[in-house]
N, C-alpha and C positions, 0 to 999 in steps of 0.2 A: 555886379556887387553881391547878390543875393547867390549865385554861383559859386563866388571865391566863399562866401560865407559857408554855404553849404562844406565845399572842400574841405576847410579848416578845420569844421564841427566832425568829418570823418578822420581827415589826421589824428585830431584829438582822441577819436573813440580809439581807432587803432591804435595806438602808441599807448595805451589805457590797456589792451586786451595784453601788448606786447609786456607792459611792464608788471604783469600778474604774477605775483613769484607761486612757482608750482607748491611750495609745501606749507603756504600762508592760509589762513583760517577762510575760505569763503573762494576759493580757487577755484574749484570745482562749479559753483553755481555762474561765478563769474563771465568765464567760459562757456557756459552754457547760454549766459544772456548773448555773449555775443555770436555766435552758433545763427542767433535770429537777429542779428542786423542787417541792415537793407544795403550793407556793402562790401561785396564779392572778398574785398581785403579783408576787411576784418573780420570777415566770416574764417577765410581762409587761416589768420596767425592764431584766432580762436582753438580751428583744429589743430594746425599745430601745435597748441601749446596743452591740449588734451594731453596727447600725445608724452607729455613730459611729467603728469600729475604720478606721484606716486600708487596711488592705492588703486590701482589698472584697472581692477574685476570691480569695484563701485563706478570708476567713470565709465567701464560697457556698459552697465545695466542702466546710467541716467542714458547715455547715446542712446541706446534701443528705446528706450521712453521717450525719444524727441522725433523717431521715426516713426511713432504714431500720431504724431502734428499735423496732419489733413490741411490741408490750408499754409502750411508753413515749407513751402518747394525750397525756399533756397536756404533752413535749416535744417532740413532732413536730407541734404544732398552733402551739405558739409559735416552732419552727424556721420554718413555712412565712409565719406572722407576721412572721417578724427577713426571711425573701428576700422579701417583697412589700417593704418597709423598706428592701431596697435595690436597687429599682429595676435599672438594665440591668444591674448586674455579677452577677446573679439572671438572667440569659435564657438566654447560653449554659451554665451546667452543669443546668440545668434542661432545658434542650433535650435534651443529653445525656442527661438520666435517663428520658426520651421511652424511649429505645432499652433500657432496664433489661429485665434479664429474667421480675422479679415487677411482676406486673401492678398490681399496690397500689402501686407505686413510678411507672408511669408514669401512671394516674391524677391519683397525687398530684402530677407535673409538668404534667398537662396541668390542673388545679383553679390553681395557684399561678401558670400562665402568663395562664390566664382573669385572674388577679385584678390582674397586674403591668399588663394592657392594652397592651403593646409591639407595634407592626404588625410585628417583624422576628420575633418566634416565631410570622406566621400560617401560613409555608411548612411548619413542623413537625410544627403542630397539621395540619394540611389533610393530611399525612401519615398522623398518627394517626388519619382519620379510616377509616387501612385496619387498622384493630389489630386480631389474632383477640377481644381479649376485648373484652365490650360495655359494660359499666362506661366501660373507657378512652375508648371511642368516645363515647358520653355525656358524657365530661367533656371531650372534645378540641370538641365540636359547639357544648356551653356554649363553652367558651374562645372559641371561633370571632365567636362572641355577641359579645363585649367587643372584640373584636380585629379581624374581619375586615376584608376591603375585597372588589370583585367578584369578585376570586380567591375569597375564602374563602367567601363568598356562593352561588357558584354550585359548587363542592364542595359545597355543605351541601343546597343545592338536590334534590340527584341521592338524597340519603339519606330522600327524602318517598317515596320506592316503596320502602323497604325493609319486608320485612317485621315486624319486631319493633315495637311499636307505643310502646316508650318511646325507640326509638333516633326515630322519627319526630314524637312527642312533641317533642322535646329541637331536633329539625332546627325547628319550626315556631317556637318560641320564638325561638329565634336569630336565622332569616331577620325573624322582628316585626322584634328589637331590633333589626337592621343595616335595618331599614326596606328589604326589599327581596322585590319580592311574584313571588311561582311563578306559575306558568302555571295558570289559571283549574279546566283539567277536571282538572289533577294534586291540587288543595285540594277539588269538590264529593265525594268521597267521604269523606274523612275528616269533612266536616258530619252524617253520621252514626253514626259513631263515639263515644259517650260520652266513653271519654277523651281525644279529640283533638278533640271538637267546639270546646270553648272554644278553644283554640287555633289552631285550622282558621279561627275568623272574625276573631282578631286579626288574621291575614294575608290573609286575605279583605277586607279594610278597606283594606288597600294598594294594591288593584285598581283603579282609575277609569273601571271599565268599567259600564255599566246593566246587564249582566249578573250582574255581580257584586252591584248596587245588591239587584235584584228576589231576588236569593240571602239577602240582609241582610233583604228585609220581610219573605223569606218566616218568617225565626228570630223579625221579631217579632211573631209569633201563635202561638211555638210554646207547647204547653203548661208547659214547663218553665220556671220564673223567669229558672233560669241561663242557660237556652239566652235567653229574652229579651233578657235585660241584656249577654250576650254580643252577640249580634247588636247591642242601640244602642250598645254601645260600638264595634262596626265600621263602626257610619253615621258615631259621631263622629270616627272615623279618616280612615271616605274621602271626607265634604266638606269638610275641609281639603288633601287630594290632587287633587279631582277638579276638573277644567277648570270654570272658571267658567258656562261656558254650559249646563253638564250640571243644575247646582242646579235650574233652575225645575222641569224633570222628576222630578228625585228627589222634588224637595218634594210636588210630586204624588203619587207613587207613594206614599211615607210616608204623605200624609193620607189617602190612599182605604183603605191597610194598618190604619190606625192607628182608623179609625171604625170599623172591625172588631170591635175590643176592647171588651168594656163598659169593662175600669177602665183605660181608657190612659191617659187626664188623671193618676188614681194614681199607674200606673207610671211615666208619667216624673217627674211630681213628687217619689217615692221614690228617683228615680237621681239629681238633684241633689243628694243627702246624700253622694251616693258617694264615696269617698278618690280613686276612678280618675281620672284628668283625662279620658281618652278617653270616660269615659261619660257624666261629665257634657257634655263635647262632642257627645255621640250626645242628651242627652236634651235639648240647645238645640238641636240640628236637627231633633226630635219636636217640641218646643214651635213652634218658628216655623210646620212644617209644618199642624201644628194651629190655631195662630190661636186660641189657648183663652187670654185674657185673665186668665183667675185666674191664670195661671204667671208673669205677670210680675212681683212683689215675687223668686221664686225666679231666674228667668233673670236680674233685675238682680243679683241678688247670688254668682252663678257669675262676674264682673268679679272677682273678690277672687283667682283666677288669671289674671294679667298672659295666659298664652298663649291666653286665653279670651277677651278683652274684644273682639277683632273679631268673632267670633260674637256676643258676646251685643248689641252695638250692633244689629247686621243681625237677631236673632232681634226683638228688643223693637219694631224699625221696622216688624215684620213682625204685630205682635200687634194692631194696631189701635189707633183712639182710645180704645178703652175700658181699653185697656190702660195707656194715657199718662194718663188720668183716677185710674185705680189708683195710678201710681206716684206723678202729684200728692200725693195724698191721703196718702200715705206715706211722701214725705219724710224725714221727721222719724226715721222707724224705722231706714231705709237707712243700711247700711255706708258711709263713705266712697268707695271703689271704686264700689261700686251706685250712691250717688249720682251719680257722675259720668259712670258710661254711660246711667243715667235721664236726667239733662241732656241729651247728646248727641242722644239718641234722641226727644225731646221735639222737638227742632227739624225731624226727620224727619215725625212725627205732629201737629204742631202744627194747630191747628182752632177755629174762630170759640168753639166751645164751650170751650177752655181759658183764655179770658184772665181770668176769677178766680178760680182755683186761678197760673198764671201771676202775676197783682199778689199775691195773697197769700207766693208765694215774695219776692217784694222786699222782704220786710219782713226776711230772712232777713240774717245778719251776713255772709254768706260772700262775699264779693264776686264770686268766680267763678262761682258758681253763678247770683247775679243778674245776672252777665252775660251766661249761656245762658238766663235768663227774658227779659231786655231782648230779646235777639235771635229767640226763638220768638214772642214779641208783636209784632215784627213782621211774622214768618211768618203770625200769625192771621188775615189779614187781615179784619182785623173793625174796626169804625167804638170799639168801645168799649175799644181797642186805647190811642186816641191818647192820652186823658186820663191812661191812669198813665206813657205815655212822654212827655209833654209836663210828667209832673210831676217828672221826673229831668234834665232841661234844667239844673236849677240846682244838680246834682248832681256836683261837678267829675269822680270816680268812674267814674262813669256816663254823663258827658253825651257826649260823644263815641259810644259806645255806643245810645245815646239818637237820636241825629242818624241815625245808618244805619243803626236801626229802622224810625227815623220814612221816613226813606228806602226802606227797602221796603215801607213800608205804604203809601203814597204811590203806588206801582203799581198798587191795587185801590181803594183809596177816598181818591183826590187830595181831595177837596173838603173833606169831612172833618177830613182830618191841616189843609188848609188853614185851616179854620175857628180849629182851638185852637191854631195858630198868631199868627191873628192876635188870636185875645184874648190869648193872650201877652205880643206884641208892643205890644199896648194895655196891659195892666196890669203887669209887668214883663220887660222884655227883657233879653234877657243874647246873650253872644257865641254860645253853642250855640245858643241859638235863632233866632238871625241865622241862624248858616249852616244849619239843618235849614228856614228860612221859603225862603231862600233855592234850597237844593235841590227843593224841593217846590215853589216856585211859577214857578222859572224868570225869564223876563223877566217876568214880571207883578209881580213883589216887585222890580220895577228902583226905580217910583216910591219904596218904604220905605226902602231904602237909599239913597238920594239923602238921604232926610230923617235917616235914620238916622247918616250919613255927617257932621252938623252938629251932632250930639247934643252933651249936656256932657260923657257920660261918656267919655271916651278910650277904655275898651274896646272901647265900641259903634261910635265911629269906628273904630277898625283892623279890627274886625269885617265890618262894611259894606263896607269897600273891599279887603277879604281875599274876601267872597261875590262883591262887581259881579264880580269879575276873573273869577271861574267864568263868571259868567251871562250876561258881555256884556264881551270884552277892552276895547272904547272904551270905554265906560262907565267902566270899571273906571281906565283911564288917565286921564281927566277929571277922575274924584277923587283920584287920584295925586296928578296937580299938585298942588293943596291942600293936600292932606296931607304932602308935603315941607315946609310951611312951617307947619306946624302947629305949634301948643306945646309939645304933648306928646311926648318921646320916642317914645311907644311907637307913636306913628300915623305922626311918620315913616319911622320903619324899618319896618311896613309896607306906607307909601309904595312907599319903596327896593325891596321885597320883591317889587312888585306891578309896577313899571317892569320889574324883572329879566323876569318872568314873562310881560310884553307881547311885550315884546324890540324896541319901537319903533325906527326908527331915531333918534330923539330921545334914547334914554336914555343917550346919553356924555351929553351936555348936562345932561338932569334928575339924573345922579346928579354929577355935576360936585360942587355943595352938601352932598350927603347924604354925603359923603366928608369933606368938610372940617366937616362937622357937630359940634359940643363933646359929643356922647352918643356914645361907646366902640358901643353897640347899634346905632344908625344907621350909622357908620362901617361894623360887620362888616355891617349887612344890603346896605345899598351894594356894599361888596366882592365878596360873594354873588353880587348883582344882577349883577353887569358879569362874572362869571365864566359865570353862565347863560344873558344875553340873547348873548354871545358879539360882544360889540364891541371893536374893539382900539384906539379913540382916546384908551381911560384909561390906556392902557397903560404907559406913563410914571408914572404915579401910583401904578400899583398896585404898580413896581418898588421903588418909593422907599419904600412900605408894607414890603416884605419884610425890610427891615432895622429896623421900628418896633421899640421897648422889649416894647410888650406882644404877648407871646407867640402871642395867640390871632389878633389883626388881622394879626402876622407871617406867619403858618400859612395863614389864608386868601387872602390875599394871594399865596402861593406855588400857593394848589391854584387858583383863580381864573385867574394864569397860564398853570397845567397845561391848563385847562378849554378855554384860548380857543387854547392848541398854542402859545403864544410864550416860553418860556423861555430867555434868554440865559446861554451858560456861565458868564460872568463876575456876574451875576443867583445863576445857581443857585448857584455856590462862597460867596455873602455870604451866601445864607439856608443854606445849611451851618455856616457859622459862628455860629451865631447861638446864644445862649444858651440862648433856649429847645429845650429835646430835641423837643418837639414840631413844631419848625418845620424842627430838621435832618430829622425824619424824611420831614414834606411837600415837602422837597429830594430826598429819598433816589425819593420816589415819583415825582415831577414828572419826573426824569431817569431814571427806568428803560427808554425808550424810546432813551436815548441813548449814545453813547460815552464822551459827558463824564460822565452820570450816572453809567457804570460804572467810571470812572477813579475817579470821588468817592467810590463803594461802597467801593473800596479802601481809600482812604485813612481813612474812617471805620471802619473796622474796628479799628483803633485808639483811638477814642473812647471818653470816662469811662462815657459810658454803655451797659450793656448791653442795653438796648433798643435803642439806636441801634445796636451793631453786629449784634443780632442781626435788623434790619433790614436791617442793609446786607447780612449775610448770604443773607437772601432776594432783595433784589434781584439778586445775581449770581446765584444762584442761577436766577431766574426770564430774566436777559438777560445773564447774563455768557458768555465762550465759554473752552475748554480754560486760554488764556495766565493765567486768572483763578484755576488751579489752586492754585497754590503759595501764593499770597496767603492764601486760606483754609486750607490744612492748617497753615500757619502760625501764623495765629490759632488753630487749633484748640487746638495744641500748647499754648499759654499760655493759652486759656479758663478760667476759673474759674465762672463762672454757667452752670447746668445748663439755661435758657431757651436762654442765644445758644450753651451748644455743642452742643442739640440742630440750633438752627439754620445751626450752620455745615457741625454733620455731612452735614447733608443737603443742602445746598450743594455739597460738597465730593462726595457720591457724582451729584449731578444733572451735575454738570461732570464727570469723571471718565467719564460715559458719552457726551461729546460727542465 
């Protein structure tokens, strides 16, 4: 009973602190009584609700007054609570209390300045770091930690010769965390020192020196666990620091260290469990240096820290086929993460011996993943490679994928890949297979496609005369012709696609047809075509296009123009007006080279749509000059979409510096 009553009586208090309005007459003391209640809650909504008082630089100065309450632990710990809560108007009277006369007072500012992290209290701290008492100087070297920069850095530096072994404790931590390494023979003494050893080789890891390296194998063979696991956590520090060309040596040095050990495979296998990132980072640069293949289900799975996964890619590349054979086989077990740097690393290690464990992964749902199989099959270069990538051809997925496998398999065993090609080709062809027969056989697959190029299927024809063009540009023009007059949409507009691509001087002429063609897709591959072969005889036609209904022929139409360098001002002002927003904006872009385009930017800047002005906004931005000022802050002024007024903002500051 007397329990429940208690409870109630601190609900009550709490929900009292909670309902303090911050700008009410007596807020401030309020919060302050409750600062000193004997209940962690409402000690804690107290500080919170500091936190919210308007007049910030009065509620520091009472907080710093309740931090010298001797006797009141759990108000002076949620005082320091409520000044970390508020940030800078907490830096200067805290600084102040630096200079206090009880040392438990400056302490306790140089703890609450660590904590706020502010770089304008590190001239302070770097002060305190001459305080008679040592306590303070211990808390000012932490603080120094969260805060420093090479000012404070190199204060802290000078404090590794002092002699008190926890003031130099407290320096080596620090210098870790500002990631900033002391001079090499000022750190090998302290390697001896029990309590400064672990710390001595954090900062020892900062070093990129082989000096430093051969200091780190010497820890690991020391007899002490700690001192081991210290030391790979400082290998895993500094082949992340250390110049790239230094690794092959280290890695040497490690494995000659490391065959030392009876249980080193153990011990590093036990430090992949480890919380530390750094040491698991130390025991992926053990494992590489080893080349000990049972480590890799573990090395894959140290991926599951993002700041790891370049390691562990390069450790598993480094672990051999037998290692890639492991991770095949286990699959199924792997982390998402693990799996994905197994894939990678699979295409590194790939070898004639993995292409069934490789097919067996295609049976797998995940589509990326059997896209890093598709692509190590072709790495295999192995003959028994072709038959599961010739079986994904009719794989939409995949087949493309498929095709520049096939393609690099085709480097080692052409004949091969060519064979189940052409039984392919024999018993069902399809458009992938076209172009992977095609790649592979070069002009020798000219005769197929010629026959292939008369097929029934329309695919096969646009197929065909999508490859000849690769393999042989005449060729590839011969069946053009044809194919403009073909029946099928889709073989013309590859036609179209494939005259562009020649760049004949014939193709004003050939696309003359494919333009006035009744299929919308012909028309745009045409359009296309005369924007890429760079002919200006359609030139005319294609201005007349710019003002078409549909949007998309419009649009092309105007970048085709852009392509061939002829846009007429009076041209580009009609496909500005054009309905579709897509065709003003291929206005906006066709004229960014010009005066008149930037006259245009202007005036669209006013347009319904905010794409489009925040288009136009970049275009002046990217080609407008000073006079183009005012026009944008203007627009700014009345912007309402937070897209076009980022981009006018920034318009507006790129002009402003011209």
């Amino acid at each position: 009973m007397t329990n429940a009553h208690s409870l109630q009586e601190e609900e009550e208090r709490y929900q009292t602190v909670l309902g303090v309005e911050p700008s009410g007459k007596g807020a401030l003391e309020a919060l302050i009584t409750g600062l000193h209640d004997e209940s962690w809650r409402v000690r804690r909504a107290a500080a919170e609700g500091l936190r919210r008082l308007p007049a910030q630089a009065e509620v520091a100065a009472r907080l710093v007054s309740v931090l010298g309450e001797r006797g009141e632990t759990g108000a002076r710990n949620a005082a320091a609570e409520a000044l970390v809560g508020l940030g800078d108007a907490a830096v200067a009277p805290l600084i102040q209390l630096l200079a206090h006369s009880d040392p438990d007072q400056r302490k306790f500012a140089a703890d609450i300045l660590g904590q706020l992290g502010r770089r304008s209290a590190e001239g302070a701290l770097v002060g305190a770091l001459a305080d008679p008492d040592l306590n303070v100087r211990v808390s000012a070297v932490e603080a120094l930690g969260h805060v420093g920069s090479e000012v404070g850095a190199r204060a802290v530096e000078h404090l590794l010769k002092e002699p008190a072994s926890l003031l130099r404790l407290a320096a080596l931590e620090a210098l870790a965390q500002l990631q900033w390494p002391p001079p090499l023979p000022v750190v090998v003494p302290m390697l001896t020192e029990p309590p400064l050893r672990r710390s001595a080789y954090r900062v020892l890891g900062l070093i990129p020196q082989m000096a430093a390296t051969e200091l780190i194998i010497r820890g690991l063979s020391h007899e002490s666990r700690s001192t081991r696991e210290a030391a790979l956590s400082a290998l895993g520090t500094q082949v992340g620091v250390v110049d790239a060309t230094l690794r092959s040596e280290i890695d040497i040095e490690v494995r000659t260290a490391l065959k030392r050990i009876p249980d080193a495979v153990a011990f590093v296998s036990k430090a992949f469990e480890a919380e530390e990132v750094s040491l698991r980072a130390g025991a992926l640069a053990a494992a590489g240096a080893l080349r000990e293949a049972s480590l890799a289900v573990q090395v894959a799975e140290a991926a599951r820290e993002d700041r790891l996964l370049r390691e562990v890619i390069r450790t598993l590349s480094r672990l051999g086929s037998d290692a890639g054979r492991e991770l095949l086989g286990r699959m199924a077990e792997l982390s998402l993460p693990a799996r994905a740097a197994a894939a990678q690393a699979l295409l590194e290690l790939a070898d004639p011996s993995y292409v069934p464990a490789l097919s067996a992964l295609l049976e797998w749902a995940e589509d990326d993943l059997r896209a890093v199989a598709v692509k190590a099959l072709g790495r295999t270069q192995s003959q028994d490679a072709v038959r599961p990538l010739v079986m994904l051809l009719d794989e939409p997925a995949l087949a493309g994928a498929a095709v520049r496998a096939l393609g690099v398999l085709s480097g080692g065993c052409r004949e091969a890949v060519l064979r189940g090609l052409e039984e392919t080709m024999e018993r069902r062809p399809s458009p992938a297979a076209v172009a992977a027969f095609a790649h592979a056989g070069g002009v020798t697959a000219l005769p197929t496609l010629r026959r292939l190029a008369r097929a029934a299927d329309p695919l096969l024809r646009a197929a065909a005369l999508d490859s000849a063009v690769d393999v042989d540009p005449s060729v590839g023009l011969e069946l053009a012709r044809g194919a403009l007059v073909d029946e099928s949409s889709r073989v013309r507009a590859a036609g179209a696609r494939a005259v562009g691509r020649v760049g004949d001087k014939l193709a004003s002429a050939l696309l003359k047809r494919a333009l006035q063609d009744e299929d919308i897709a012909v028309q745009l591959a045409a359009v296309e075509a005369l924007g890429e072969c760079g002919t200006t005889e359609r030139v005319p036609d294609l201005e007349v296009l710019v003002t078409h209904p549909d949007g998309a022929l419009a649009g092309r139409a105007v970048r085709a123009l852009a392509r061939i360098s002829i846009v007429r001002p009076d041209v580009l002002r009609e496909a500005a007006h054009h309905a579709d927003a897509e065709v003003v904006k291929a206005a906006l872009q066709a004229g960014a080279v010009s005066a008149e385009g930037v006259a245009l930017a202007i005036e669209l800047l006013g347009h319904s749509g905010w794409d489009v002005r925040a288009a136009a906004a970049r275009v002046l931005g990217d080609s407008g000059g000073k006079e183009c000022l005012n026009a944008v802050r203007i627009a700014l002024e009345s912007e309402q979409d937070t897209l076009a007024r980022r981009a006018l903002s920034d318009a507006a500051d790129r002009l402003s510096r011209r």
